[in-house]
C-alpha angles and dihedrals in degrees: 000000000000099000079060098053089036092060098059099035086056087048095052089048092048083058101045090047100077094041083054096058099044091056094056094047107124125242113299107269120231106206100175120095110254113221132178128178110222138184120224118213093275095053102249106140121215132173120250119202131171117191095225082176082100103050150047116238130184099201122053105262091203078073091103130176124204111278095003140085107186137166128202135200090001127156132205111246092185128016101259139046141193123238116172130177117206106221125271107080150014122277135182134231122213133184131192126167132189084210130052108261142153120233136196135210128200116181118214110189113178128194122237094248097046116098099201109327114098133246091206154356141198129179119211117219116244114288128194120224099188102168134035081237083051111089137160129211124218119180135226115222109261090204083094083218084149150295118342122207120190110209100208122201127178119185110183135068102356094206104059125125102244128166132211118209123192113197130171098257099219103047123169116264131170090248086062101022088108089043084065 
C-alpha cells in the first residue's frame, strides 16, 4: 500500500520541480553594455553607457529616455560596475537603494589622445545610502578634457535593488534660465 501512494506522490513531485525552479529564476540579465547618446540643455552632446554585464534588470535598460540613462529595479550581480561618459558635456551621477550600503566611487577621467592610460583619477570616500528616498550625487567634469568612466563599488547587502541615474548636472531651471 505505500509503494502505491509513494509512486504518485514522486511523480507529482517530478512535475512541481521544474515549476519550482522557474519561479525562482532571477531577473533576465542583460550583458550587453546600454548606451544612449543624449543632448544637455545647451546642446552639447555626450555618450551614456552602463555596463549591465554586472547586473539583473527586470525592465529593459535600452529603454532610454532623453537625457537620462536610468535603470530601475536592478540588482548587482557582482560588487562593482562600470559607468563611462563619453566627453561633451556634464553629467551626473546618482545613486538609491531599498537596503543600507556603502558605496565607493572612483572617477576615471581619460584624455582624447590617451589610449588606456588615465588622465586622471579621483577616489570618492565612502559614502552611506541608507534609504531608497536616500541619493548621492557625484559629478563628471564639464571641461570635456575626455571619457569618464565611474568605478562603482557597493559593499552591503549584494542583492539590493539600487538604481543608478545619469542626468545632465547643469540642467535649465527657472532660478538660472537667465544665467544660460
Amino acid at each position: 500500500m505505500h509503494r502505491l501512494t509513494f509512486i504518485p506522490t514522486l511523480l507529482i513531485l517530478l512535475v512541481l520541480l521544474p515549476a519550482c525552479r522557474g519561479a525562482a529564476q532571477p531577473a533576465p540579465d542583460y550583458q550587453l553594455p546600454s548606451c544612449a547618446v543624449v543632448d544637455d540643455d545647451n546642446g552639447l552632446e555626450a555618450e551614456l553607457c552602463l555596463d549591465y554585464g554586472l547586473m539583473s534588470c527586470t525592465s529593459d535598460p535600452a529603454a532610454v529616455a532623453q537625457g537620462l540613462l536610468v535603470t530601475e529595479n536592478c540588482r548587482l550581480q557582482e560588487h562593482t560596475t562600470v559607468v563611462t561618459v563619453e566627453p561633451g558635456a556634464a553629467f551626473g551621477l546618482y545613486f538609491g537603494s531599498n537596503a543600507p550600503i556603502t558605496v565607493s566611487v572612483e572617477m576615471v577621467v581619460q584624455a582624447p589622445d590617451l589610449d588606456f592610460a588615465p588622465d586622471r583619477v579621483h577616489t570618492f570616500t565612502d559614502f552611506q545610502v541608507f534609504r531608497s528616498h536616500s541619493v548621492a550625487r557625484i559629478l563628471a567634469p564639464s571641461d570635456g578634457v575626455g571619457r569618464t568612466r565611474f568605478h562603482i563599488s557597493v559593499n552591503g547587502q549584494l542583492l539590493s535593488t539600487i538604481t543608478f541615474l545619469l542626468q545632465d548636472a547643469n540642467p535649465v531651471t527657472p532660478e538660472n534660465a537667465e544665467d544660460q
